[in-house]
C-alpha positions in Angstrom: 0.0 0.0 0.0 3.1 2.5 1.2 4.4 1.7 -2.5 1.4 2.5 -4.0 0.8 5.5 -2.6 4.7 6.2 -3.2 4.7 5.4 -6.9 1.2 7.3 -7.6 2.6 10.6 -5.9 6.2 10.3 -8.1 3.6 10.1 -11.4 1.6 13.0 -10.2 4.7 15.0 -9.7 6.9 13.6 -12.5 4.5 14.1 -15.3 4.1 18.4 -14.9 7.9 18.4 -14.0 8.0 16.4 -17.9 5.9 18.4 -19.7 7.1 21.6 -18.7 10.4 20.9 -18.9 10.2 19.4 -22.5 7.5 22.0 -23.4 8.1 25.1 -22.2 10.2 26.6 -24.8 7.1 25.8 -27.3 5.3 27.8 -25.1 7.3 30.6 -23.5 5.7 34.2 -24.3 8.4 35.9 -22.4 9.6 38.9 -24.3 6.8 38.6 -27.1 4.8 41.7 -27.7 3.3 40.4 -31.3 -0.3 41.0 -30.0 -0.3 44.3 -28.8 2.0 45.5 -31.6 -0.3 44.5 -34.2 -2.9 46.4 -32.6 -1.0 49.9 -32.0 0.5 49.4 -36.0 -3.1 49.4 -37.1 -4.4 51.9 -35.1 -1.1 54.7 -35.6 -1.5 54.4 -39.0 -5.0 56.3 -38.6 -5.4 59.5 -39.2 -7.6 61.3 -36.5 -11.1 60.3 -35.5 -11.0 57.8 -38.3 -12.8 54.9 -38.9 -10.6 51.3 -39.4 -12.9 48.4 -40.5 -11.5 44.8 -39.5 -12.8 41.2 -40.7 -12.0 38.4 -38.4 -10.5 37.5 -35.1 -7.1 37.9 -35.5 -6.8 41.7 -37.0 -10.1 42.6 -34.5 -8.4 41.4 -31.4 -5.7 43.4 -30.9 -7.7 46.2 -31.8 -9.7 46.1 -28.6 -7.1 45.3 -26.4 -5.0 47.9 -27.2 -7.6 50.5 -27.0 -9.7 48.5 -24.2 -6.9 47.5 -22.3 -4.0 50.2 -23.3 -6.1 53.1 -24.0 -4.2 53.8 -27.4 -5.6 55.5 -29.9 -9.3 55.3 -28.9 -10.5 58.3 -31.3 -10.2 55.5 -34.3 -13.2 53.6 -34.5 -13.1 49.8 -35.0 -15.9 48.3 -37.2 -16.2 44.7 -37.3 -17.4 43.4 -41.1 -18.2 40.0 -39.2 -20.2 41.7 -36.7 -21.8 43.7 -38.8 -24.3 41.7 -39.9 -26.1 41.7 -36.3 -28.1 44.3 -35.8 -27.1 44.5 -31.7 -23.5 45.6 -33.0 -24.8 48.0 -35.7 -26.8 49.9 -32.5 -23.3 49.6 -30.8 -21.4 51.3 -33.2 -24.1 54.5 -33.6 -23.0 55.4 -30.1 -20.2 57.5 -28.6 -17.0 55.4 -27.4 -14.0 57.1 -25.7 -13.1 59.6 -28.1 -14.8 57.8 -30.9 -17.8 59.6 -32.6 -20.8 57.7 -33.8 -20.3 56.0 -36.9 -22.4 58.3 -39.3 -25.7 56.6 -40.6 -29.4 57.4 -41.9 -30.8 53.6 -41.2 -32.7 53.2 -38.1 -32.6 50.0 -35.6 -36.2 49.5 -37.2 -34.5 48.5 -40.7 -32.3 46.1 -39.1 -34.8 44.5 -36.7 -35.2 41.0 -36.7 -31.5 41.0 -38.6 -33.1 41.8 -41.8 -31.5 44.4 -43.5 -30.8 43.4 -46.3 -31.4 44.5 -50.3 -32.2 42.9 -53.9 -29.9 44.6 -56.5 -32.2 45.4 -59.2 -31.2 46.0 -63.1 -28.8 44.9 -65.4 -27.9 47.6 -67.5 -27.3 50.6 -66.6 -30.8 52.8 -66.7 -30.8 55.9 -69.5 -30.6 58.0 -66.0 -27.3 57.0 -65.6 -26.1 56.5 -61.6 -28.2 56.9 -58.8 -26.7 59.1 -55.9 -25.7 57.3 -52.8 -28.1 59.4 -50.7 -31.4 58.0 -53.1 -30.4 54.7 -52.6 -30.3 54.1 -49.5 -34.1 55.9 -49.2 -34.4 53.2 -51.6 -32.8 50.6 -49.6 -35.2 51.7 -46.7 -38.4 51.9 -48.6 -38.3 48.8 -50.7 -35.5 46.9 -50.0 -34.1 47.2 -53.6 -30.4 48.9 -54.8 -30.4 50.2 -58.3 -26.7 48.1 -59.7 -25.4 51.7 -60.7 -24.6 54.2 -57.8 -22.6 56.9 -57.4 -20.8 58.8 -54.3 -20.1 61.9 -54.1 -16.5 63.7 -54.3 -15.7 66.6 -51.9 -15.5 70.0 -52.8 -11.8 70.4 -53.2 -10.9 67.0 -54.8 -10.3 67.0 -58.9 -11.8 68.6 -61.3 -13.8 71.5 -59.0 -15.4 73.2 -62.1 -18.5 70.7 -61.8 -19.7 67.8 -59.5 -17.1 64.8 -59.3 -18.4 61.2 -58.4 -17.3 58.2 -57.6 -19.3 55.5 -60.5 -20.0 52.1 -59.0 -21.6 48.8 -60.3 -22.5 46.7 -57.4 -21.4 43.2 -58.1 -23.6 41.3 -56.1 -27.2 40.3 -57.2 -28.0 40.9 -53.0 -26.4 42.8 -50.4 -26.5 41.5 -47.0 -26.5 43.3 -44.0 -23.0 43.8 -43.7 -23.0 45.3 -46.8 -25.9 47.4 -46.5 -24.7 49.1 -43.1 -21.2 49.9 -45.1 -23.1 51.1 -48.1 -24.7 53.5 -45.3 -21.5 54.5 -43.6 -20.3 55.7 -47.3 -24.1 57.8 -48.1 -23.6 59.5 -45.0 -19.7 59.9 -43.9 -19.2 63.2 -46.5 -15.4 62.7 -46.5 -15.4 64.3 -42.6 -13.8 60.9 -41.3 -10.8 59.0 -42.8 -12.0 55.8 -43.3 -9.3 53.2 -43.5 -9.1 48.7 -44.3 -6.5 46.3 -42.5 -8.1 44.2 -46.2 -10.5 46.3 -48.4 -10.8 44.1 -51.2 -12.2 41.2 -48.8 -14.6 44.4 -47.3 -15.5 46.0 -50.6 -15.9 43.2 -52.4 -19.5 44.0 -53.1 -18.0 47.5 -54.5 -15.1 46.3 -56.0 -14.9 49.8 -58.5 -13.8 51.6 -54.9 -10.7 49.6 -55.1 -9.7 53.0 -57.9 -10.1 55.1 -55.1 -7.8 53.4 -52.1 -4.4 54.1 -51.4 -2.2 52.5 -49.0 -0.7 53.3 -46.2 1.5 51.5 -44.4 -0.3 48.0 -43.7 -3.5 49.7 -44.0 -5.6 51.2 -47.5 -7.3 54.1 -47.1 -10.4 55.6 -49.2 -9.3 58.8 -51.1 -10.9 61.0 -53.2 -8.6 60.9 -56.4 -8.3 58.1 -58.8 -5.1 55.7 -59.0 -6.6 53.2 -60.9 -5.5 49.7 -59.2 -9.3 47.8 -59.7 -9.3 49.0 -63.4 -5.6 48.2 -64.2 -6.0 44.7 -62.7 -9.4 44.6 -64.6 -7.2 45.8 -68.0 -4.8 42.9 -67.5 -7.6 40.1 -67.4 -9.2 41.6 -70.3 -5.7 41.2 -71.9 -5.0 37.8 -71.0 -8.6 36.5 -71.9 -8.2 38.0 -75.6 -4.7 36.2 -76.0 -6.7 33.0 -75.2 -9.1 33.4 -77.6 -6.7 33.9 -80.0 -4.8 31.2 -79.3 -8.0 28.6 -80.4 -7.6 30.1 -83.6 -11.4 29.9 -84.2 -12.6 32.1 -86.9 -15.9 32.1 -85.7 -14.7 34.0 -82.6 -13.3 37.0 -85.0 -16.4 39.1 -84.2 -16.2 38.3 -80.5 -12.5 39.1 -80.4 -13.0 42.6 -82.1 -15.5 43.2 -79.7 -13.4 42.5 -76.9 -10.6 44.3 -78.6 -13.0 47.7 -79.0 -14.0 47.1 -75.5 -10.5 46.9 -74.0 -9.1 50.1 -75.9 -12.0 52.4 -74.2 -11.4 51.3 -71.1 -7.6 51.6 -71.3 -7.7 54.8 -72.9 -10.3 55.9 -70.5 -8.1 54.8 -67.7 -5.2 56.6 -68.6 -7.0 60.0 -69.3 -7.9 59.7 -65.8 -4.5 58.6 -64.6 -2.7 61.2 -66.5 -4.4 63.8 -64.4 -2.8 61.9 -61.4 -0.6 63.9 -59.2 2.4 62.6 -57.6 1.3 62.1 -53.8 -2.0 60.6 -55.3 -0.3 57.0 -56.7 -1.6 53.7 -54.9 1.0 53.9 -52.4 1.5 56.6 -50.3 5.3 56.6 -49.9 6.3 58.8 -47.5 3.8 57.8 -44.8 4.1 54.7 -45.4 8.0 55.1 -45.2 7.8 56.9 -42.1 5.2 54.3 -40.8 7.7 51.1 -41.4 11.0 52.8 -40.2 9.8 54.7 -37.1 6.3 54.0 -36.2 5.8 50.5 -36.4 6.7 47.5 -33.9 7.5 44.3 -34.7 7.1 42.1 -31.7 10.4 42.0 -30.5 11.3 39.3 -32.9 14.6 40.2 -33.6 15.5 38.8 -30.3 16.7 35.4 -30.7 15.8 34.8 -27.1 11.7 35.4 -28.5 9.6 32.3 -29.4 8.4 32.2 -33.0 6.1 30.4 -33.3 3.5 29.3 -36.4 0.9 32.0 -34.7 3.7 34.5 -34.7 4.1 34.2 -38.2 0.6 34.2 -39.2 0.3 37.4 -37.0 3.9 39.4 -38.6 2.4 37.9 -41.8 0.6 41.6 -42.4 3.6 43.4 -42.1 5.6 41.7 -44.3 4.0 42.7 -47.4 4.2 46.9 -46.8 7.5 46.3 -46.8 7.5 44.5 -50.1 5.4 46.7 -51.9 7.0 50.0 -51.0 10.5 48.7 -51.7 9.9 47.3 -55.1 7.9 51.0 -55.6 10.7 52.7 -54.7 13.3 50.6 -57.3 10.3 51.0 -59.8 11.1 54.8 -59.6 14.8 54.5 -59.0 14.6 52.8 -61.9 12.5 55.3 -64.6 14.7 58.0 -63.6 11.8 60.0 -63.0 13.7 62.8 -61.4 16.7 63.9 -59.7 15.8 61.5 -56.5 16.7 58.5 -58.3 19.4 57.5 -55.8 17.0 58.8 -52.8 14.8 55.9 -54.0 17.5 53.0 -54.2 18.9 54.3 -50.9 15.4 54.1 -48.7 14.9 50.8 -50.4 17.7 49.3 -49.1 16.8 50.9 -45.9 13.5 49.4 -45.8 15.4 45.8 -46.8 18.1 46.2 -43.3 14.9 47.6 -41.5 13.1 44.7 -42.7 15.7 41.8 -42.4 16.4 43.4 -38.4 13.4 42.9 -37.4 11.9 39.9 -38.1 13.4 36.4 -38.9 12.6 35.0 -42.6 10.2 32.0 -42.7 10.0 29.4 -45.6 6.7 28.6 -44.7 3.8 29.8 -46.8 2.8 33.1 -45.1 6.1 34.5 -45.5 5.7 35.7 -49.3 8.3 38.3 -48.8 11.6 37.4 -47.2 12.7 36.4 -51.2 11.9 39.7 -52.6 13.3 41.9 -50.2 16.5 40.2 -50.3 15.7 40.6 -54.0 16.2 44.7 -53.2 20.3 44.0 -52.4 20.8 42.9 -55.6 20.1 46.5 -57.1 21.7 48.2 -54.1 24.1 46.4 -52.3 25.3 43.7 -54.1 27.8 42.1 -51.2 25.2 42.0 -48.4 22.6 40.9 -50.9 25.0 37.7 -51.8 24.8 36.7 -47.8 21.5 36.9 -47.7 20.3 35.4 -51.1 22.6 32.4 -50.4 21.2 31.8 -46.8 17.8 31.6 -48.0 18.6 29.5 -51.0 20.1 27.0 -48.1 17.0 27.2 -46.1 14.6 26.4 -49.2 17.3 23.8 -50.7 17.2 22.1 -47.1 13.1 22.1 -47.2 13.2 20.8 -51.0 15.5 18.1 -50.2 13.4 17.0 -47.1 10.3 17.3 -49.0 11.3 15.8 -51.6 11.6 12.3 -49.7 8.3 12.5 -48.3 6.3 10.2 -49.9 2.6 10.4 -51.2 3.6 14.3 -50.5 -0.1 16.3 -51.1 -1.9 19.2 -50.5 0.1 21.6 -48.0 2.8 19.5 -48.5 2.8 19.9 -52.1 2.3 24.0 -52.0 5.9 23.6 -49.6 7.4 22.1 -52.1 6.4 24.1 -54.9 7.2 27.4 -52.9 10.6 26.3 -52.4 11.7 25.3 -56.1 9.7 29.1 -57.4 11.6 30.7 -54.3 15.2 29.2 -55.6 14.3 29.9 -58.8 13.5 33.5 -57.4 17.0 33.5 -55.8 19.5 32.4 -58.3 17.8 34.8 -60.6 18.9 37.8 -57.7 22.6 36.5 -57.7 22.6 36.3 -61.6 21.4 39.9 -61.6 24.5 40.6 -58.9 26.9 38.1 -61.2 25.8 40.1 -64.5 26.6 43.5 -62.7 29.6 42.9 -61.7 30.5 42.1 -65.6 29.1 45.4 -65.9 31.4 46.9 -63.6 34.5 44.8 -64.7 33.8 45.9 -69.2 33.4 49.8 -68.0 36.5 49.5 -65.5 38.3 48.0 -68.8 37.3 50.8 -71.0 34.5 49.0 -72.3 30.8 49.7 -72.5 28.9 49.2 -69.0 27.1 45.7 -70.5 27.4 42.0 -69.4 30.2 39.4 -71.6 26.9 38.5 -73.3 25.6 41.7 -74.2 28.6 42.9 -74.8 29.1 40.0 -77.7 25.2 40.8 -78.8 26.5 44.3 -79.3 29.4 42.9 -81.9 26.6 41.0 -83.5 24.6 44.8 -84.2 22.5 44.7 -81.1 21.8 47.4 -78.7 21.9 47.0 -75.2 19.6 49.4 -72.3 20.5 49.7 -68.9 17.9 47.3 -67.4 19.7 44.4 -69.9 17.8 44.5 -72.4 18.8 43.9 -75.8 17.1 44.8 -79.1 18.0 44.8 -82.7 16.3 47.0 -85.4 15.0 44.3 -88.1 12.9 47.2 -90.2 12.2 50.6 -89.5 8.7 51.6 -89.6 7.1 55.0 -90.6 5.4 55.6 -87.3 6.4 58.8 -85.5 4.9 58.2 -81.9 5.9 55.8 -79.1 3.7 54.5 -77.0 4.4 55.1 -73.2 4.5 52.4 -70.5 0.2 53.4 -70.1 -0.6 52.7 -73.7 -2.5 49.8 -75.0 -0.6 48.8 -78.2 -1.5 45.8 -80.7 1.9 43.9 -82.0 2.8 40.8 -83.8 5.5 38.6 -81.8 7.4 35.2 -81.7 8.5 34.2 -78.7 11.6 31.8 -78.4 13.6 29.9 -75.5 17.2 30.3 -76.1 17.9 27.0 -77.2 15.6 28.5 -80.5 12.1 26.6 -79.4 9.0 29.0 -80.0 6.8 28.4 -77.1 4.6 31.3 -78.6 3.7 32.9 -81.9 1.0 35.3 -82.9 2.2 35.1 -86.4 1.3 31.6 -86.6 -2.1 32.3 -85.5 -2.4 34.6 -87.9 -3.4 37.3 -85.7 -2.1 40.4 -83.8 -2.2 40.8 -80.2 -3.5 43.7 -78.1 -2.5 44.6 -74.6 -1.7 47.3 -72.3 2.0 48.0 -71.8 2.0 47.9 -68.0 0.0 44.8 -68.0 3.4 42.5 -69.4 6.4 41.3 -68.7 8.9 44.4 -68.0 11.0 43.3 -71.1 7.9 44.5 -73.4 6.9 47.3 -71.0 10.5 48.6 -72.3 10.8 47.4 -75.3 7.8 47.7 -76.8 8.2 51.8 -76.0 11.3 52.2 -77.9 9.1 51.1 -81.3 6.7 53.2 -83.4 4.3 51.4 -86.0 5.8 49.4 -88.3 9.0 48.8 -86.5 10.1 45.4 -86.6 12.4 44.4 -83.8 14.0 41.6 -82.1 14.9 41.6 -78.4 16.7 39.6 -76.0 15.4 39.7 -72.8 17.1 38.8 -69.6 15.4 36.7 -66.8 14.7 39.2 -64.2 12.9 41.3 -67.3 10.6 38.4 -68.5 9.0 35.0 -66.7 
């Protein structure tokens, strides 16, 4: 009995001892400050009084505590898209909080009753009357339960184009709107442009409005409704026009011809609608705001306190850091964009706060190759244009980590879903990588040829040049076949229609419009870079051939 007792109190003792020895480290939060960060990132990024919509769990959370809990930042009002669809949480959000205002609305409690507030788009077409003002239809919303498709919201005052009324033209997507999307539609017929309204993810909360994706600019890890066109829906909307034409073509159905010129006619408006309206674009109004969003990621912003090596990081960790990632990504590869088009005298400026961003970046948080982690590759991508030695160290320790996760992958067997996507993210992610040190490789040709008195070119170009060819900065090659009698370029905005053959190196046409007997049309920002540059140096009836590096094509 003594040993009994004996031997049961050693197991109720030794087991906690066991798991918390072999467990803690999975589990130790000492040091972390992921949570909280996330929350005061989202809400600094606000501009006063403004309203930040959220969509799930783990952008909401930290929200509340921080503001809650903290007391940070509680003039910005969180609304919840999930929530939104109760009516309890719509009544919550028409009241005072903190410093918060009531979220502006006409809809009573009445409408959303019983959690029915919700609306049948009606019409296809759009009606000879054009749009219907915001204002009308939510009076229409509340009489009838009906949306006219077509709506429109108003511009302020002081935003282009003053000499008459500016809108904002929207087709509704949906064939219904449900609640959530009904209270929104509210919050934009009655918020006048007197509150900032800002989106941790608008296209997942505008999806029923998808045209107001033209009209958001980010900042920082947030986008932010502005009242100047920049284009991003309608560009992406360009490119899928684009891509669905070359398909067509490629059946080679001659029964399609009529469809295709259709398609063709319909494309050309809206690209050369689109860049009537981006052309009167000013500088600060592009779809990133760069120098908040600098300011935001170099001085504002916390990262958890992930740097320290002492700081458990841990699959939640990543999926949390995950939204912070990509700012950094998208305002780097900006900034070489315009380093790059030697738009103006700050061409160096740009290269230099791109490599910031990369140290900034690459300090702060550990890479991942796990799927969440979509930027670690190009930001080490961002040496190779600016520091070629540091961007060697880094490049070649991620290529280890993702050769070490092939390999291991590689030998599991039966290796599906997840599994599969692991694998296939680390081959594109080497493939990613030893393009970046063939970019480094290829410039330090460059610098070795101009050192030796030579053009500024790789060995190859420099032997393409020999052979009559030309050879651009970027790498790319071209030779003049025949001169046309054109007199214009296009610019990197144009829509242009061009014959082409595309071949591997080895010779192998993987591609030919010539053999299908029929031209191709597409906007120049909406392709590889190689024809974005190309393609701007010919006029109509220029024949040319290029050579186009790597980093410039697939």
């Amino acid at each position: 009995k003594t040993s009994a007792i004996l031997a049961t109190s050693v197991c109720l003792l030794a087991v906690p001892v066991l798991m918390a020895s072999e467990n803690w480290d999975d589990h130790d939060r000492t040091g972390r400050t992921i949570a909280l960060d996330v929350g005061v990132n989202y809400l600094e990024s606000c501009d006063s009084n403004a309203l930040l919509f959220s969509n799930g769990d783990n952008d909401t959370y930290p929200l509340w505590f921080a503001q809650e809990v903290e007391g940070i930042r509680t003039d910005v009002r969180n609304v919840n898209m999930s929530l939104l669809g109760r009516g309890a949480y719509i009544d919550q959000i028409k009241k005072q909080v903190y410093d918060a205002s009531p979220v502006p609305h006409s809809l009573t409690h009445d409408f959303y009753k019983g959690d029915r507030g919700f609306a049948k788009i009606i019409g296809d077409k759009k009606p000879a009357y054009g749009y219907m003002p915001i204002s009308k239809a939510i009076k229409q919303i509340e009489n009838s339960k009906t949306c006219p498709r077509y709506i429109k919201i108003p511009l302020p005052k002081d935003s282009a184009n003053q000499e008459k009324r500016s809108w904002i033209e929207l087709r509704i997507k949906r064939d219904n709107l449900l609640q959530d999307n009904v209270a929104l539609l509210d919050i934009l017929a009655n918020f006048k442009w007197e509150r900032p309204l800002y989106f941790i993810n608008a296209p997942q909360t505008l999806g029923a409005f998808p045209g107001l994706m033209d009209y958001v600019q980010i900042e920082g890890a947030l986008s932010k409704l502005v009242p100047f066109y920049n284009g991003q829906y309608t560009q992406t909307k360009l490119i899928e026009k684009s891509q669905k034409i070359q398909e067509e073509q490629k059946k080679q159905d001659p029964t399609k011809a009529e469809k295709i010129k259709k398609m063709s006619d319909n494309l050309n408006n809206l690209s050369n609608k689109h860049n009537k309206r981006l052309a009167a674009t000013k500088a600060d109004q592009e779809e990133i705001n760069i120098d908040k969003s600098y300011d935001l990621l170099m001085n504002k912003y916390s990262y958890g306190n992930l740097s320290d090596p002492n700081v458990n990081y841990c699959h939640y960790t990543d999926r949390s850091i995950s939204g912070f990632r990509s700012p950094f990504e998208r305002l780097s590869q900006k900034l070489i964009q315009k380093g790059d088009n030697k738009i103006d005298s700050l061409d160096d400026k740009y290269y230099e706060k791109a490599e910031s961003l990369a140290n900034k970046y690459f300090e702060s948080m550990p890479y991942s190759t796990g799927y969440l982690d979509q930027a670690s590759v190009r930001m080490a991508g961002v040496y190779a244009k600016t520091n070629p030695e540091k961007g060697e160290e880094i490049i070649n320790s991620l290529l280890n980590e993702y050769q070490t996760q092939k390999t291991y992958l590689e030998l599991v067997a039966n290796l599906d879903g997840q599994g599969k996507y692991l694998l296939d993210h680390a081959v594109n992610c080497i493939n990613q990588l030893n393009q970046y040190n063939k970019t480094i490789s290829d410039n330090k040709e460059r610098d070795k040829n101009e050192a030796d008195g030579k053009e500024r070119v790789t060995n190859a170009q420099l032997e393409r040049i020999e052979n009559g060819y030309t050879s651009t900065k970027s790498g790319l090659s071209y030779k003049i076949i025949n001169k046309g009698k054109g007199t214009i370029n296009p610019t990197a905005t144009s829509t242009v229609k061009v014959h082409y053959t595309g071949k591997l190196e080895n010779g192998t046409i993987f591609d030919s419009s010539v053999e299908r007997g029929e031209p191709v049309e597409f906007p120049l920002n909406g392709v590889i870079p190689g024809w974005t540059e190309g393609v701007q140096l010919m006029v109509v009836g220029d024949k040319f051939e290029f050579t186009i590096p790597g980093n410039l094509a697939y």
